[in-house]
VOGU-3710 file (C-alpha; in Angstrom, 3 decimals, decimal comma):
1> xxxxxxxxxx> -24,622/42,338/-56,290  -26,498/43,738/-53,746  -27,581/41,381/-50,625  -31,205/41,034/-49,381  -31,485/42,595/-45,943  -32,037/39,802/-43,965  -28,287/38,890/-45,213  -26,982/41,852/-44,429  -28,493/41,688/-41,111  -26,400/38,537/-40,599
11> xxxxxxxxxx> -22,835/39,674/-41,433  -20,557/40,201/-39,117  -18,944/43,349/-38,604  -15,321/41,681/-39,639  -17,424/40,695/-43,014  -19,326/43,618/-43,407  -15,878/45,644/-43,768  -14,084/43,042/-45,982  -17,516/43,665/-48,507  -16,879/47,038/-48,068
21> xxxxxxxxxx> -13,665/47,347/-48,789  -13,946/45,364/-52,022  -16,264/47,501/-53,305  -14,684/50,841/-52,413  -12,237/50,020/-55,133  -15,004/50,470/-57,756  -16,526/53,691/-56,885  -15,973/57,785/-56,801  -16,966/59,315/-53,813  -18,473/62,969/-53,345
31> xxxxxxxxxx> -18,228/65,297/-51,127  -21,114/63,715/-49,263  -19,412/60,673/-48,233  -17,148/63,260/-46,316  -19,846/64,764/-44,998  -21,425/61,771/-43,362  -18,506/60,922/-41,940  -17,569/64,125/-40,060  -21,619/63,924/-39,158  -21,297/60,574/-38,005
41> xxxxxxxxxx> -18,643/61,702/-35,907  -20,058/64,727/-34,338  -22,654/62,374/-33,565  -20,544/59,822/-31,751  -18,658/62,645/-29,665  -22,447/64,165/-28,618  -23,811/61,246/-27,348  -20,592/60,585/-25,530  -20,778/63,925/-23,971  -24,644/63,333/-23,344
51> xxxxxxxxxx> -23,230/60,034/-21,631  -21,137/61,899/-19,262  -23,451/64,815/-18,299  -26,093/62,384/-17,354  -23,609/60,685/-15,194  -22,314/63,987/-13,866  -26,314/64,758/-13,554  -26,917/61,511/-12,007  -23,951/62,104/-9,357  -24,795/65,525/-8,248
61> xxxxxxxxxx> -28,623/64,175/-7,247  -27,520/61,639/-5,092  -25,394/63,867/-3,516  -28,210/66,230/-3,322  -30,479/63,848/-1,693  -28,159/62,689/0,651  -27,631/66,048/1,734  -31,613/66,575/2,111  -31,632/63,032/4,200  -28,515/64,160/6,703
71> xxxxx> -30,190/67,588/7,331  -33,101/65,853/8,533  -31,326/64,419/10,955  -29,342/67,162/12,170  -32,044/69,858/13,296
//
């Protein structure tokens, strides 16, 4: 049995797996589930790598401004 959404919405993550792993017993899985999940993970590892280039992005502008502010002050 399927649950409404606003159920769903209120499992935890501990529950949500224990459903899921009931129910994996009971079904055949395609080469699209294997898909998603190297999708899913390519995914994951972008936005970490987005994460850090921001950072990186982030870093090398306040460096570059405080560069700008301390030639100011040295001409």
């Amino acid at each position: 049995m399927a649950h409404i959404l606003r159920d769903l919405n209120a499992l935890s993550d501990s529950d949500l797996i224990r459903l899921h792993d009931a129910a994996a017993d009971n079904v055949t899985v395609g080469v699209d589930y294997y898909l998603n999940e190297i999708h899913r993970r390519q995914a994951a590892a972008a936005i970490r790598t987005s994460q850090r280039l921001a950072a990186a992005a982030t870093g090398l502008a306040a460096v570059g401004a405080t560069a700008g502010v301390v030639s100011l002050f040295l001409r």
